[in-house]
Phi, psi and omega in degrees: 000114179292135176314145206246151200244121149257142201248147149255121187254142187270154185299099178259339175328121155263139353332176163244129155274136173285339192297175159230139168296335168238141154277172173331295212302323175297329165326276155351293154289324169307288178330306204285322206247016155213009166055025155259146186272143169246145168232133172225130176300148202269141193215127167268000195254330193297149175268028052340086197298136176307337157289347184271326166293330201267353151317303192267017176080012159252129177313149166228133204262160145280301177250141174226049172292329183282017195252163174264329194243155197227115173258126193237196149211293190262195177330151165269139155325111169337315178260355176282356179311158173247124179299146154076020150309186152234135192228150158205091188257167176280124163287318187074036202224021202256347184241064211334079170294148179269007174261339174248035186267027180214003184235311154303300168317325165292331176278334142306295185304257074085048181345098175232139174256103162262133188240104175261156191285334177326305196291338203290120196206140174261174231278341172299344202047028157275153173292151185243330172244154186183150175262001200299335195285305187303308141000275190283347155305298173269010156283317177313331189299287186287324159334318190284302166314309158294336188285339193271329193280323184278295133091240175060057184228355175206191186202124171200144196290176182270137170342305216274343158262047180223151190231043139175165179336317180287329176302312178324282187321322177311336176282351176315306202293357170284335177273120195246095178268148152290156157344042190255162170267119227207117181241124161276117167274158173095173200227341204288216171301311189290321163308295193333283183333313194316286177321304171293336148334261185356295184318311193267355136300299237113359192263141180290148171271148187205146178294179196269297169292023125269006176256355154289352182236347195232143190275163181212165195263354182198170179324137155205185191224121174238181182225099191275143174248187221250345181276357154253345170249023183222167178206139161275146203278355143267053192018030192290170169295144215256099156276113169308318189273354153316313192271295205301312186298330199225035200301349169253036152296342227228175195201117195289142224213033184230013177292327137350294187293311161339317164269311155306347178284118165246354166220125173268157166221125199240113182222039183233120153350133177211136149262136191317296196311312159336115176315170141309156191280341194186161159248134153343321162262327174299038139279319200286332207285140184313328192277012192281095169319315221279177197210314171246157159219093175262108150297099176253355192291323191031071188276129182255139173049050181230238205288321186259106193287348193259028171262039174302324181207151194282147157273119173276125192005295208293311195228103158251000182240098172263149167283123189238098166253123183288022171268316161231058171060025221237132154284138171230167173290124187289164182088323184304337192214121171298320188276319152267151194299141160275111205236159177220133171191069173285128147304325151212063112062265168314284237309347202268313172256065206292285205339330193238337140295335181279314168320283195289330187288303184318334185288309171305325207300290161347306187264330197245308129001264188314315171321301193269355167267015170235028174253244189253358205026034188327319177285357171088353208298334203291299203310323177296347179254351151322092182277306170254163202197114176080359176084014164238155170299135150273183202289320158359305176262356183291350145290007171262340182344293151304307157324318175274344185278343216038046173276335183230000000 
């Protein structure tokens, strides 16, 4: 049986990302422990320099026609697809986002079997690889960093000039919050991230119904799950696995926090079908708080109405006045929201995200796509396959069709 060639392919997507799916070192261990050839396509943008691979005995390439299976991290440019691959990226295309509904369709017409990292789940239907704990680390970051800037109350470099997380931490001791209230939503890797900031400055945690009643002498936090900022619109008692089955019985339930909140932190999954966190006109209403928002889910036109467009590294921060709907230039007005709703997020620290998602991709992953897949993980994360939606997906089918 001839040896299966995996290609690390380069980040052609603009913005540009830095990450990788294997690091050198991880390069490697793929090699020794699955008798696989690793490649890597040559690049200036990885935050592994081709040299830190070819240290370590792995090619670096131009072309990567000759490899099977080809990995990545964000979309492939349409036209770098390789017909009749196996690819494996975030697609973005499982909630028929409409900007990438022509990057399916190519990857369909181009028989490509795309297995996104979104879908890889053990039998439990938890995800097994995720950039999320990196995500709510350098969201948290930044929500804080705009809480200082608008302000005008600290000064701390930016994520993406630190060069890697412990350099990050040295910037903890800079942050001076006044008495404010700082909310997380979600429970999952990306709250999880949020939270372990907080925690390792120093901002206190507090239950959730004392931090709707009670005033404080310095910073807290609290961490919201989705049975506390949604309701049913027949005011019945809140069944969780109800709210997953039936989301639109439900209703938003978080304008309480929204009046006690001055740094929202949004780290909780949302599906279209799911209410909103809040509406566009209770922004406009006097008891309306918040000031800063790092959108790190940065769901557009989704849970969040002042989520007009993703921000970028580069430019990561706008100003949103919900009176005529509008992005504006931040900072200039006190009185509009300041939103950070970077998209990708790990990129600012890719060396120590790319480090953890390879080790998962290594340990739970590679096993089962270069064995036998006894456990389903591939196949369930298989959208296309043979130039058709696998049955999983076929609900996206009209969606490719441009019926919807």
């Amino acid at each position: 049986m001839n040896k299966k060639i995996i290609a690390l392919i380069r980040e052609d997507k603009v913005p540009v990302d830095h990450r990788v799916p294997l690091t050198p070192d991880q390069a490697v261990r793929v090699r020794e422990k699955f008798q696989a050839d690793v490649v890597c396509q040559s690049s200036t943008l990885r935050c592994f320099p081709d040299q830190e691979y070819q240290q370590t005995g792995i090619p670096i390439v131009d072309s990567v026609q000759s490899a099977d299976i080809l990995m990545g991290v964000k979309e492939v440019p349409i036209n770098n697809l390789i017909a009749n691959k196996t690819y494996f990226f975030f697609s973005h295309t499982i909630k028929k986002q409409a900007y990438n509904r022509d990057l399916l369709r190519a990857i369909l017409d181009k028989n490509i079997r795309l297995i996104d990292y979104e879908r890889l789940t053990d039998q439990q239907n938890s995800r097994v690889v995720a950039f999320g704990r990196f995500a709510g680390i350098v969201g948290v970051y930044n929500g804080l960093y705009t809480f200082g800037k608008k302000f005008g109350l600290y000064d701390v470099r930016r994520a993406k000039d630190c060069f890697d997380l412990a350099d990050l931490r040295t910037e903890y001791a800079k942050i001076k919050l006044p008495a404010i209230k700082i909310a997380i939503t979600g429970t999952g890797r990306v709250a999880q991230g949020a939270a372990e900031v907080l925690d390792e400055i120093g901002i206190r945690r507090v239950a959730t119904g004392d931090y709707l009643k009670q005033n404080y002498q310095t910073p807290v936090y609290t961490q919201l799950e989705v049975t506390q900022y949604n309701q049913r619109k027949d005011g019945k008692p809140f069944q969780k696995q109800e709210f997953y089955d039936n989301p639109e019985q439900f209703e938003p339930g978080f304008l309480p926090f929204a009046q006690q909140t001055d740094l929202l932190v949004a780290g909780a999954y949302w599906d279209s079908n799911s209410p909103v966190l809040f509406y566009r006109e209770e922004m406009m209403k006097e008891g309306f708080k918040i000031k800063v928002i790092a959108d790190i889910t940065c769901d557009i036109e989704g849970s969040i109405p002042s989520t007009k467009q993703p921000s970028t590294i580069d430019d990561p921060i706008y100003d949103y006045n919900p009176w005529n709907d509008q992005v504006v230039e931040p900072y200039k007005d006190q009185d509009t929201v300041s939103v950070m709703a970077i998209d990708n997020l790990p990129s600012e620290l890719p060396r120590d995200a790319s480090r953890a998602f390879g080790e998962a991709l290594l340990e739970q992953v590679l096993p089962n796509l270069l064995g036998d897949d006894q456990s389903g993980m591939i196949a369930r994360a298989t959208i296309t396959e043979n130039g058709k939606l696998t049955e999983p997906y076929r609900y996206l089918q009209d969606f490719v069709d441009g019926k919807e």
